[in-house]
VODO-376544 format. One line per 8 residues: for each residue y, x, z of C-alpha. Coordinates in nm, 4 decimals. Layout:
BEGIN
Y/X/Z | ...;
//
This chain:
BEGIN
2.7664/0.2723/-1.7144 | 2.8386/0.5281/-1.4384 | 2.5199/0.5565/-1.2565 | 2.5787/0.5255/-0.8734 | 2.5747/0.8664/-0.6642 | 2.3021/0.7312/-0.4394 | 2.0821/0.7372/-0.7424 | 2.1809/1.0817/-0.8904;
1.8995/1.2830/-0.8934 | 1.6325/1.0039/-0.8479 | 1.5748/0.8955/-1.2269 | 1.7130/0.6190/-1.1345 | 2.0134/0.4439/-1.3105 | 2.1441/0.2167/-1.0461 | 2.5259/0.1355/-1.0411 | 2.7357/0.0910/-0.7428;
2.8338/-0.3114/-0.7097 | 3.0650/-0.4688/-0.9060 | 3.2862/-0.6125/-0.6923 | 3.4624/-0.9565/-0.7742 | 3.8175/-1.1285/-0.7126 | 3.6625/-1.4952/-0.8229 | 3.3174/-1.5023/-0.8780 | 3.3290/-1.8871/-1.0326;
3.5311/-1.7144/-1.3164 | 3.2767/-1.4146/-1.4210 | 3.0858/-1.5092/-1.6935 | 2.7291/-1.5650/-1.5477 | 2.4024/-1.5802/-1.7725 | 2.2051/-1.7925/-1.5438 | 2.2497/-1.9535/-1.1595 | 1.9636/-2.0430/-0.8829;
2.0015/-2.0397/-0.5324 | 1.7635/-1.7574/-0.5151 | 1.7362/-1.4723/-0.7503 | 1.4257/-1.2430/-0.6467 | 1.4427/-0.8672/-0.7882 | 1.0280/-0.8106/-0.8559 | 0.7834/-1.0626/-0.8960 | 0.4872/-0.9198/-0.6847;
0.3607/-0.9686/-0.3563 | 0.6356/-1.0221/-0.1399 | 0.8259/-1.1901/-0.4630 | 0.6189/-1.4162/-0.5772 | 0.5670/-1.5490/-0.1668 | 0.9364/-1.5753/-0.1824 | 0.9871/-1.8206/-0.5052 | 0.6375/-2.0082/-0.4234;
0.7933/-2.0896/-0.0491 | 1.1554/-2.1490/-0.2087 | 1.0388/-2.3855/-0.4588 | 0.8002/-2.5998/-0.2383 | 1.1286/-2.6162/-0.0114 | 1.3606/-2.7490/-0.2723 | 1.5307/-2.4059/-0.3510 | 1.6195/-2.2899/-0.6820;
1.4547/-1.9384/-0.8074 | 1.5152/-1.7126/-1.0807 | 1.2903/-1.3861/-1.0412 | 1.3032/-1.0515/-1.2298 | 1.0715/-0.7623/-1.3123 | 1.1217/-0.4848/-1.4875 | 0.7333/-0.5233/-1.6244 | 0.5548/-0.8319/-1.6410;
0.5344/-0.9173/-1.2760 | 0.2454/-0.8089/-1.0402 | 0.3332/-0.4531/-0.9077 | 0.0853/-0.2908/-0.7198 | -0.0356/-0.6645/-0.5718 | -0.2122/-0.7262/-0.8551 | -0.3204/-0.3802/-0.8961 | -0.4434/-0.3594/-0.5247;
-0.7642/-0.3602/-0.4033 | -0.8137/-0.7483/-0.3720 | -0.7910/-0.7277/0.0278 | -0.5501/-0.9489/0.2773 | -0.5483/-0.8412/0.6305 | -0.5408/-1.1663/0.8160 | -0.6917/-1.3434/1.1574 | -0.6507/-1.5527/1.4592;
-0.9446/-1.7812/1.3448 | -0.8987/-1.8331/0.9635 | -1.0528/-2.1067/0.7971 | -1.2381/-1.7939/0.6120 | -1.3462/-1.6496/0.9265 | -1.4612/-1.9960/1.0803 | -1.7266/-2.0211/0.7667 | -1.8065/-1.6668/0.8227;
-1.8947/-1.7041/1.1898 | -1.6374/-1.4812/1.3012 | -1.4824/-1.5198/1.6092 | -1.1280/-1.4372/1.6558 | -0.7890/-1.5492/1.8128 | -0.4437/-1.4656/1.8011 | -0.4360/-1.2399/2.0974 | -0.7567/-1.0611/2.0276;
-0.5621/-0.9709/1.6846 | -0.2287/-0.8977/1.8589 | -0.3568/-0.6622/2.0919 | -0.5132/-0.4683/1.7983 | -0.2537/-0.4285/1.5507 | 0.0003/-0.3581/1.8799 | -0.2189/-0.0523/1.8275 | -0.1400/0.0024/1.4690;
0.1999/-0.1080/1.3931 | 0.3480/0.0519/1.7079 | 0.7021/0.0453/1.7485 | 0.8693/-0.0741/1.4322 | 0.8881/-0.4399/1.4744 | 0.9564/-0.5810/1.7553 | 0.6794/-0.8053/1.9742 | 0.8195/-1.1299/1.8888;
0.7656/-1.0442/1.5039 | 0.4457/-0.9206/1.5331 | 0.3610/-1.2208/1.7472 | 0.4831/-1.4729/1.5069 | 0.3456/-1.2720/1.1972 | -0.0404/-1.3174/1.3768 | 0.0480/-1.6837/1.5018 | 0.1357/-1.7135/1.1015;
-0.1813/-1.5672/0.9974 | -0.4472/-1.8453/1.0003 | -0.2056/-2.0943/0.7926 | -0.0946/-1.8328/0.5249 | -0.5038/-1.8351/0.4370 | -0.4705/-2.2197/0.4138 | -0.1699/-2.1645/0.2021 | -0.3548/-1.9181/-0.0521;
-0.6471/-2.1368/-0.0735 | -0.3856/-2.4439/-0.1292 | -0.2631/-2.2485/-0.4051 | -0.6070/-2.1628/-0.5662 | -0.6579/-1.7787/-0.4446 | -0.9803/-1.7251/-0.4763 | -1.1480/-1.6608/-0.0813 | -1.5118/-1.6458/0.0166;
-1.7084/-1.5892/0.3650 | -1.9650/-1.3679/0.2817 | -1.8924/-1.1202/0.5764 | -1.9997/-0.7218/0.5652 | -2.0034/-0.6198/0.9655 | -2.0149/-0.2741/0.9375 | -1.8157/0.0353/0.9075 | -1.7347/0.0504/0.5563;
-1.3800/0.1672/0.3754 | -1.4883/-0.0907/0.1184 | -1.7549/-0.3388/0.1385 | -2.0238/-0.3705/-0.1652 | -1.9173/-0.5824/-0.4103 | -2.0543/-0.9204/-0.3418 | -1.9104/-0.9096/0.0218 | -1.5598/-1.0377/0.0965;
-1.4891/-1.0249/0.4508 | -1.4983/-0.7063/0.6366 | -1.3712/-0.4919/0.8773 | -1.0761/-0.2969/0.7268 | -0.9446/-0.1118/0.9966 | -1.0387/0.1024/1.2836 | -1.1749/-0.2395/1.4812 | -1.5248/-0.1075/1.5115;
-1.4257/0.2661/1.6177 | -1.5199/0.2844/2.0267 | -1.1870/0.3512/2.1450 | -1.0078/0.0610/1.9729 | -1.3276/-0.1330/2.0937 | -1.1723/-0.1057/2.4650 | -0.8183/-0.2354/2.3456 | -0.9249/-0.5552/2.1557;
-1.2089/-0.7061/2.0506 | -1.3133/-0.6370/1.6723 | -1.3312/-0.8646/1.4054 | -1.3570/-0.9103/1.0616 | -1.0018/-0.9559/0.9199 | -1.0115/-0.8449/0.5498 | -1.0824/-1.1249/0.3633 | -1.1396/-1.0224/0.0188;
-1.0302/-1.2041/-0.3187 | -1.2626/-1.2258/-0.5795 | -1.2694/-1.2137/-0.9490 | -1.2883/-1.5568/-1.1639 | -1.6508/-1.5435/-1.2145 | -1.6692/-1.6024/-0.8271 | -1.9724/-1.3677/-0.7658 | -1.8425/-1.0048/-0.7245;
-1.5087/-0.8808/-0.6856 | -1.3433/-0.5355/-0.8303 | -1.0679/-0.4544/-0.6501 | -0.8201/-0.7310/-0.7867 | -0.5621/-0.8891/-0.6204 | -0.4666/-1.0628/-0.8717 | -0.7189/-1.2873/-0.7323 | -0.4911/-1.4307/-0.4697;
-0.1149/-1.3211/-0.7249 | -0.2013/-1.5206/-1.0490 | -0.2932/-1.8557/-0.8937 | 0.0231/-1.8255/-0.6776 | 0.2319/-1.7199/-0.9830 | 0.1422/-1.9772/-1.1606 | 0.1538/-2.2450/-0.8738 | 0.5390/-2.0871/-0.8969;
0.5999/-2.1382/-1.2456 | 0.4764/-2.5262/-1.2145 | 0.7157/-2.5989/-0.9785 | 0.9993/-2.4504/-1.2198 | 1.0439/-2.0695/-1.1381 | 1.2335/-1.9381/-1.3951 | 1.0797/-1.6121/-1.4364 | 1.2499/-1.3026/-1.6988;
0.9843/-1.0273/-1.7815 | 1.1057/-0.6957/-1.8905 | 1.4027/-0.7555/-1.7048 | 1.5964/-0.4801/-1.5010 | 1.8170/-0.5129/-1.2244 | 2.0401/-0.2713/-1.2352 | 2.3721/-0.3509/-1.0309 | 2.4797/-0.5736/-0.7609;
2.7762/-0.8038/-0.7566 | 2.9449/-0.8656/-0.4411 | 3.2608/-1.0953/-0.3691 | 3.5731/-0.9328/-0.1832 | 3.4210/-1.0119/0.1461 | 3.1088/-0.7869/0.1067 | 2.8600/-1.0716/-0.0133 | 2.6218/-1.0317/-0.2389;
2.6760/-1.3358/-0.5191 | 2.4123/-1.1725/-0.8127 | 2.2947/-0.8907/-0.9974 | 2.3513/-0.7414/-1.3439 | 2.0488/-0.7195/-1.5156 | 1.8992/-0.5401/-1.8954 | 1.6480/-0.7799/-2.0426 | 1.4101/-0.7534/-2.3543;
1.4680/-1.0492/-2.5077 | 1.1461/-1.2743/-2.4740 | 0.9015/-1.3173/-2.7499 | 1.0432/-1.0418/-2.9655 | 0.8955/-0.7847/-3.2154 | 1.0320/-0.5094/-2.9408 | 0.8829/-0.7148/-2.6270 | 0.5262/-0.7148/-2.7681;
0.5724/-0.3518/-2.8370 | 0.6834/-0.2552/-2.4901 | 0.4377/-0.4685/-2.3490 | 0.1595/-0.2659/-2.5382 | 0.3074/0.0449/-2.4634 | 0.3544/-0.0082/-2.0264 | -0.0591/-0.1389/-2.0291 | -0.1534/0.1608/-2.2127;
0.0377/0.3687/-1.9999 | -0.0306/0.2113/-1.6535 | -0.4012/0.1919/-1.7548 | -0.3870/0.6252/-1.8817 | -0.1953/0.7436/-1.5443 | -0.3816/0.5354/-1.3368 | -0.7588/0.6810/-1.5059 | -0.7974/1.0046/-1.3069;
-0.6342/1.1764/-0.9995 | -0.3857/1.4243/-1.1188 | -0.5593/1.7286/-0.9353 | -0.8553/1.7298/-1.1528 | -0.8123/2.0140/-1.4209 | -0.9424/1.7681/-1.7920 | -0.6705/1.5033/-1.6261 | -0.4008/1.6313/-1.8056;
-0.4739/1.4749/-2.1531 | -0.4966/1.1323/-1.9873 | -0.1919/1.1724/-1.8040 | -0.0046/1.3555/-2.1064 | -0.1388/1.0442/-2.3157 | 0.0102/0.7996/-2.0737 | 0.3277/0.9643/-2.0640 | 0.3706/0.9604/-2.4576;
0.3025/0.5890/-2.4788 | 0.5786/0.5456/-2.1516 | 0.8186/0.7327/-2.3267 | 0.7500/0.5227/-2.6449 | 0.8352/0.2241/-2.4357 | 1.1427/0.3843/-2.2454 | 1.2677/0.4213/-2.5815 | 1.2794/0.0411/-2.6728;
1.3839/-0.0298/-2.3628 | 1.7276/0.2357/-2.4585 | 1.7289/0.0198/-2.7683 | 1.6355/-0.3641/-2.7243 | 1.7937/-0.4335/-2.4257 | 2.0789/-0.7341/-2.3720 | 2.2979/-0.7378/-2.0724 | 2.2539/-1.0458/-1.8531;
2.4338/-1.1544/-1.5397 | 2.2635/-1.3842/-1.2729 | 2.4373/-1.5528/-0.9673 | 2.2958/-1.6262/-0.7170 | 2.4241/-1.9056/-0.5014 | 2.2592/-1.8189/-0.1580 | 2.1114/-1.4765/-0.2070 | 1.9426/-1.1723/-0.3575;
1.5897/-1.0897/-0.2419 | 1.5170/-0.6875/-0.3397 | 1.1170/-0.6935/-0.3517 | 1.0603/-0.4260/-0.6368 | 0.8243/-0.2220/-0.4125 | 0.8042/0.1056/-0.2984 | 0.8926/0.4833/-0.4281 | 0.5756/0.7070/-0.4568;
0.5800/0.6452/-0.8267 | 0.9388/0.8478/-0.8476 | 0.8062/1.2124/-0.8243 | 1.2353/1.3078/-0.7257 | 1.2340/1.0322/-0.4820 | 0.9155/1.1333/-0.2939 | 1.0254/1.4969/-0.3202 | 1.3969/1.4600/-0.1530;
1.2059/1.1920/0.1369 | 0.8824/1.3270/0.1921 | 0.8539/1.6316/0.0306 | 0.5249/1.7248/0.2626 | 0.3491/1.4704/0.0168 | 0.4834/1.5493/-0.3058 | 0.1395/1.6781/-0.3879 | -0.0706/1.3600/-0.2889;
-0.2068/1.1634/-0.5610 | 0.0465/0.8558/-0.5866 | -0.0780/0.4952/-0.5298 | 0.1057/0.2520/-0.6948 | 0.2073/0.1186/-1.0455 | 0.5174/0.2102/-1.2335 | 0.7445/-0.0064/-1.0682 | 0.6973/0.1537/-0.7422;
1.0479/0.3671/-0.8260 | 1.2695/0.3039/-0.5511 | 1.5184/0.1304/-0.7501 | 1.5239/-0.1670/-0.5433 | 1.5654/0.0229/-0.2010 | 1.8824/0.2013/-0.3679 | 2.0066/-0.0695/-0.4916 | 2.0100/-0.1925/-0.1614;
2.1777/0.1346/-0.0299 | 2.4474/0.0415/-0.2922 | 2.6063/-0.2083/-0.1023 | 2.5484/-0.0529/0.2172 | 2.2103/-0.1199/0.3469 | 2.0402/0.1764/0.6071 | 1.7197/0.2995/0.5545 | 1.4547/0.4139/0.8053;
1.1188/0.5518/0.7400 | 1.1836/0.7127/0.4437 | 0.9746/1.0771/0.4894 | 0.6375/0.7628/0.5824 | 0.3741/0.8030/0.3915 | 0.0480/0.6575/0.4584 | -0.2202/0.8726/0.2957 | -0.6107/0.7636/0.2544;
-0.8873/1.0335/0.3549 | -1.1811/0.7862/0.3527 | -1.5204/0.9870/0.3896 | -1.7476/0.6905/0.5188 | -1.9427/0.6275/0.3053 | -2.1476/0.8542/0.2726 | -2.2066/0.7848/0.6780 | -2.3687/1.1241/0.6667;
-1.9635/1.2690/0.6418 | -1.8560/1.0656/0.9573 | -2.1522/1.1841/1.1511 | -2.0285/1.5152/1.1098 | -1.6548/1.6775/1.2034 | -1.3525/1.7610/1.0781 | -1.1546/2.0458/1.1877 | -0.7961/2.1888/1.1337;
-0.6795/2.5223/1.0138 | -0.8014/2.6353/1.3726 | -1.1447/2.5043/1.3309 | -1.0260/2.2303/1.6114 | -1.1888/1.8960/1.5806 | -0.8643/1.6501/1.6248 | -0.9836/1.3158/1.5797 | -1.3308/1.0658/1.6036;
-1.4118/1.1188/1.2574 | -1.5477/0.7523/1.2209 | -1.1563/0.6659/1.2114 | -1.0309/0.3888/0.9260 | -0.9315/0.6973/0.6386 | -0.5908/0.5715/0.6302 | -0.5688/0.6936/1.0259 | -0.7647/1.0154/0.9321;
-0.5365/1.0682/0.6602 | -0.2387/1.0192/0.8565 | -0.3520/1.2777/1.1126 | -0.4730/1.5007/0.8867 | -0.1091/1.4914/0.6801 | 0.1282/1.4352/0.9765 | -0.0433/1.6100/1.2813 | -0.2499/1.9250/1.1279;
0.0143/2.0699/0.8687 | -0.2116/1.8970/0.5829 | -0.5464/2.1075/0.6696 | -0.8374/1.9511/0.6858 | -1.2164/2.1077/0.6516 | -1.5260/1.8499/0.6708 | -1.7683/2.0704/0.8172 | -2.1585/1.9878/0.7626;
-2.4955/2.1319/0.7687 | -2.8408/2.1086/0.5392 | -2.9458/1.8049/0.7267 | -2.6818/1.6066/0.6735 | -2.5817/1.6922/0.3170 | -2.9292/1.5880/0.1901 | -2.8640/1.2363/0.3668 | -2.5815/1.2556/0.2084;
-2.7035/1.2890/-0.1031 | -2.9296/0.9913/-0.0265 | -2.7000/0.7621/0.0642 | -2.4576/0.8336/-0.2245 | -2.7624/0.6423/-0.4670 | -2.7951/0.3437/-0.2118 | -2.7000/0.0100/-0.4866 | -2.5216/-0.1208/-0.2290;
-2.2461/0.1101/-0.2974 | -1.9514/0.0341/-0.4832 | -1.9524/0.3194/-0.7928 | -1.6162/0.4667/-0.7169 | -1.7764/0.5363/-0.3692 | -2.0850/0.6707/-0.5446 | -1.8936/0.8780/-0.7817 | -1.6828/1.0498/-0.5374;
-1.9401/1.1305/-0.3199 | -2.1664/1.3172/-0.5436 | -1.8463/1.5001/-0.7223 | -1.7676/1.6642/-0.4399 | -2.0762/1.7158/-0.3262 | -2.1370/1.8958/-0.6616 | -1.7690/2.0745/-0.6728 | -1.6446/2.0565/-0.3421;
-1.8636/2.2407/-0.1621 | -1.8227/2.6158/-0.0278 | -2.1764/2.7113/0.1011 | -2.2669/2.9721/0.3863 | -2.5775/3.0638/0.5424 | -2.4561/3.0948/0.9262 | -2.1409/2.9077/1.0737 | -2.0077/3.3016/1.0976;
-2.0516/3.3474/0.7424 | -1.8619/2.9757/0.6506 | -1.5751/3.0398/0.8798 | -1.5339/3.3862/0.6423 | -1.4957/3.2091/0.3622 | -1.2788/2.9354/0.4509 | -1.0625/3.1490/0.6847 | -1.1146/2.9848/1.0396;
-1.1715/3.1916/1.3695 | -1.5464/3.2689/1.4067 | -1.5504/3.2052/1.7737 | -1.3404/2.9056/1.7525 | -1.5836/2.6954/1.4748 | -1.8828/2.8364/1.6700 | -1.7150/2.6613/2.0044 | -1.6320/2.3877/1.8194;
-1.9683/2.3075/1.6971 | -2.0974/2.3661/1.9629 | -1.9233/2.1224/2.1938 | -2.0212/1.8574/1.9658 | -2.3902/1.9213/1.9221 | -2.4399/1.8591/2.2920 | -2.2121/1.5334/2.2792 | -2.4733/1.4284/1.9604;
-2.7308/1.5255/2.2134 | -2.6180/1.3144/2.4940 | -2.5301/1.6171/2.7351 | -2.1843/1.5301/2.7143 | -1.9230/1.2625/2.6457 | -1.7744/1.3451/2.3191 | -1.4221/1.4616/2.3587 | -1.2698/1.1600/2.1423;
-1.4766/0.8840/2.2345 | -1.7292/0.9105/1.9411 | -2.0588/0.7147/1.9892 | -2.3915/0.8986/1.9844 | -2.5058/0.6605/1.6853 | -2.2200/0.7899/1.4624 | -2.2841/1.1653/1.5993 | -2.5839/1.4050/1.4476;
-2.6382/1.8005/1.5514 | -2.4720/2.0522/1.2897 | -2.7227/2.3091/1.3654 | -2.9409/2.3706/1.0724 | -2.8343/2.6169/0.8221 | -2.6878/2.6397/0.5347 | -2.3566/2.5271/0.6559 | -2.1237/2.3389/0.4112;
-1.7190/2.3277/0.4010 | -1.5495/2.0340/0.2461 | -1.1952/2.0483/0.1779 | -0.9917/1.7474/0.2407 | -0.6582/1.8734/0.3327 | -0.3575/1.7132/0.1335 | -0.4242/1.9315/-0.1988 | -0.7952/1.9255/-0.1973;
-0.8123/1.9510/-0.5668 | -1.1628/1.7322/-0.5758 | -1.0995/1.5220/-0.3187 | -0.7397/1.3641/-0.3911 | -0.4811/1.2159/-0.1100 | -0.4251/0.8527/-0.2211 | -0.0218/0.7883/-0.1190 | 0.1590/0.5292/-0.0753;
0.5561/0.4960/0.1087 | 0.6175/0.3046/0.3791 | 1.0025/0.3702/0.4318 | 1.2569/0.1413/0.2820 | 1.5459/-0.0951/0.3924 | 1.6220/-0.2182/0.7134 | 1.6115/-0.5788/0.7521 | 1.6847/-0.8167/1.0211;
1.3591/-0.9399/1.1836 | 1.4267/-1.3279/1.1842 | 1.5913/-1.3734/0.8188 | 1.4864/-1.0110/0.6443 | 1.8636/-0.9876/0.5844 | 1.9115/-0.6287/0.4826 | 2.1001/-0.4251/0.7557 | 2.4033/-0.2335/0.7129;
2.4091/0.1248/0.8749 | 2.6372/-0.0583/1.2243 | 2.3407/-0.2862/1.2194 | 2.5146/-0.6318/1.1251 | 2.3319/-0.8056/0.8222 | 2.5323/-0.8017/0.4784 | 2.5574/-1.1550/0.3577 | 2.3505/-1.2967/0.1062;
2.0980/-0.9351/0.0540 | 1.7581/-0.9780/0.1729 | 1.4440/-0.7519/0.1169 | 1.0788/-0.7643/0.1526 | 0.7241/-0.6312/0.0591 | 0.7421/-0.2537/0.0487 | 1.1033/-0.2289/-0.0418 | 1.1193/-0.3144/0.3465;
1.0588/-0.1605/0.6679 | 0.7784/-0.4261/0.8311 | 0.5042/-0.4905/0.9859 | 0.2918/-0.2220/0.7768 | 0.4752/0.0405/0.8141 | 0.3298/0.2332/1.0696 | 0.0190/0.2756/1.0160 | -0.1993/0.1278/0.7236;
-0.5041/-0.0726/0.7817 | -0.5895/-0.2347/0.4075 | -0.4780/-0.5459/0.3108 | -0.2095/-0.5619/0.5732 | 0.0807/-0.4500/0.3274 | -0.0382/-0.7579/0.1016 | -0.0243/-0.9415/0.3796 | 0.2909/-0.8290/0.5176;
0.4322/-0.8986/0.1599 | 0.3536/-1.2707/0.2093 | 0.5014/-1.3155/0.5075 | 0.8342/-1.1000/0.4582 | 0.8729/-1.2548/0.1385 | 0.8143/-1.6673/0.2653 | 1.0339/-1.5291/0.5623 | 1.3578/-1.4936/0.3354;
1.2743/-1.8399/0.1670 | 1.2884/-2.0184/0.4924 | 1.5932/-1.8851/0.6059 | 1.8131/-1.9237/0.2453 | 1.6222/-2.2776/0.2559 | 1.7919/-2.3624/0.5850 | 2.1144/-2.2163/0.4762 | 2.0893/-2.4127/0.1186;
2.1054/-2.7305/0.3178;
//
């Protein structure tokens, strides 16, 4: 094996394609119409639509299927009058939810997309509930970054901030999936995955756990005809051991956010039992070769769990806590770059600087290393996060007084709050801290320009007051007076040691909007290579409201199944 030079460097060993005289004489493992590479979101969309369309699928995952989809937080972004949001009382339409996520995903699809991904949106919630994902219309209407846990449909976005208020009007789009008990739900999107995976595998997907692609084959006129894969064989001694091994480790380097000093034994612990099962993997493995008769879909995710890959594309994040599960590598965005495909968006990261709740954080500010205020703090985190990483150089100081920090402290016992929330709050209310008796005194310590904070400050207590309009559109009932001493500095800059950046990538491989054919670097689609979910550039990759990557994955993923269905005619 001679591990491709796109790869070198990235831990990755992906080969350049084998390319093929006669495909009809290679000596193939295994045929469908569709292979998929990575059964989660966007993959298992993909087989579910081929199948009900009378196409072939054989899918692949280097684990046991799932990815970060099952891992996520249990939320798809989705509106324009769901059947959800009909029971919930929620009134929406397809232009009221256009004109919002114009807003958010900017630039990087183009209008018609966007439109047809929204026009989509109410009958891919039929289609999950079809398929048994579990949906409910208990609705939370207020600012939240996560509803309490017997709520599923909320606003998951920055809908309810004022100035997004003028653009569209708000409504509650992230409909929540729930656990099987049907009462509260704990961040599982599994939810909505399994009953789709298994609505898959009843209408004959041939699925191959512990399977890795790890070449391309491509015929003499550039089109993609199947992949070489490395498979564990199924039901052996060495699967069951591998299998332990990845939950162990997924469950250890998942437990605790890197920055926090007694993490290391966790994550040391993880990595032992991931090197146990890299080793069977070195050991076990059989070489397999599937063809694919109409195409390749690459849907293995994204890259922030590849430390090398995150440091040679966005190397201003290489110190945010990663967000993903171990098959977020990369591997199937270079494999794409193996035969060809362009990239775009690679140095994207969306990162997640959530501080409501407590409310008592959002009433206050948050300044750069200037002591500037830069945004309406009330902002969705993943927008404050993206300001904070992109715009301010990674600085970010909360800045609060006496008043507010014993509300805070209040709010961080209400029940209603999800313990996560709860937990964070009072850590770094506890840890996170620095603590001056005069705004002179704090600016000192944390190294801002007196006269700057002290203006700063300023401005906004007479916007909380209602002397003023406040600068960036902040309402009066999300705005309180920072004028009782002490004073209080939170750090929430990029490396905030007790406040961790959640990351995830948002780069990947350019795809043709009306097949997600992946693109070649002149811009003409490559024949029978397709991509989705986060191993794509699409409709979430601008900026991230939650639940709209899941639900991106969906329809990216059924978007490739239509068009190899219409070609497999």
């Amino acid at each position: 094996m001679t591990v491709s030079p796109l790869a070198a460097g990235l831990n990755l060993a992906v080969e350049d394609p084998l390319v093929l005289d006669d495909p009809d004489a290679h000596p193939w493992s295994e045929t469908a119409d569709l292979v998929v590479v990575g059964l989660g979101g966007a993959g298992v969309a993909a087989a579910l639509e081929a199948l009900e369309r009378g196409v072939s699928v054989i899918a692949i995952d280097r684990y046991e299927g799932g990815g970060s989809t099952a891992a996520n937080g249990g939320v798809f972004y989705a509106g324009g009058g769901t059947a959800i949001q009909k029971e919930a009382g929620e009134e929406d339409t397809p232009e009221e939810m256009y004109k919002y996520l114009k807003v958010e995903a900017g630039e990087v699809v183009a209008d018609a997309t966007l439109r047809r991904f929204v026009e989509e949106s109410p009958a891919t919630i039929d289609w999950i509930v079809k398929h048994g994902g579990k949906l409910n219309a208990k609705v939370w209407r207020k600012k939240a970054s996560y509803p309490p846990l017997d709520y599923f449909l909320y606003h998951p976005d920055n809908s309810l901030v004022a100035s997004y208020r003028k653009i569209a009007r708000p409504a509650a789009r992230g409909h929540r999936a729930y656990t099987r008990n049907g009462k509260k739900a704990w961040g599982l999107g599994v939810g909505i995955y399994d009953p789709l995976r298994q609505s898959a595998l009843r209408l004959g997907l041939a699925f191959h756990p512990l399977t890795e692609a790890r070449q391309l084959v491509m015929d003499r006129n550039g089109r993609v005809v199947g992949i070489k894969v490395l498979s564990i064989p199924a039901g052996s001694a060495a699967a069951a051991r591998f299998t332990r091994y990845i939950r162990r480790a997924n469950t250890l380097l998942a437990a605790l956010p890197p920055s926090l000093p007694f993490a290391s034994v966790t994550i040391g612990l993880g990595n032992h039992f991931l090197r146990k099962a890299m080793k069977i993997e070195a050991s076990a493995r059989e070489e397999r070769w599937l063809r694919a008769g109409d195409g390749v879909l690459l849907s293995a995710g994204g890259f922030i769990m590849n430390p090398a890959m995150v440091a040679r594309y966005a190397p201003a994040y290489a110190k945010g806590m990663p967000n993903g599960t171990l098959g977020d590598q990369g591997a199937g965005i270079v494999l794409g770059m193996t035969a060809g495909g362009s990239t775009a968006l690679m140095d994207k990261i969306s990162a997640w600087r959530f501080i409501n709740p407590p409310k008592a954080w959002s009433d206050a500010i948050v300044v750069n290393a200037k002591g500037e205020r830069f945004v309406d703090e009330t902002v969705y985190g993943a927008t404050l996060g993206e300001h904070i990483g992109d715009h301010q150089g990674g600085i970010g100081w909360l800045i609060y007084d006496a008043a507010l920090r014993k509300q805070a402290f209040k709010q961080a016992r209400d029940p209603m709050l999800v313990p996560f929330q709860r937990d964070v709050t009072l850590l770094n209310l506890a840890f996170n801290a620095v603590k001056a008796p005069t705004l002179d005194a704090l600016a000192d310590k944390i190294g801002l320009d007196r006269a700057t904070i002290a203006a700063t400050v300023a401005a906004y207590n007479r916007a909380a007051r209602g002397e003023v309009e406040d600068a960036f559109g902040k309402e009066r009932s999300d705005m309180q007076p920072i004028e009782r001493g002490p004073f209080y500095a939170m750090d929430i800059s990029v490396e905030s040691k007790f406040l961790p950046l959640p990351v995830i990538t948002f780069g990947g491989l350019r795809v043709e909007e009306e097949s997600g054919l992946v693109l070649d670097k002149a811009g003409k689609p490559i024949p029978g290579l397709y991509a989705a979910g986060r191993t794509a550039v699409g409709i979430a990759s601008q900026t991230y409201v939650s639940g709209l990557s899941y639900a991106d994955c969906f329809f990216s993923g059924r978007r490739v199944a239509r068009h190899v269905a219409r070609a497999n005619r």
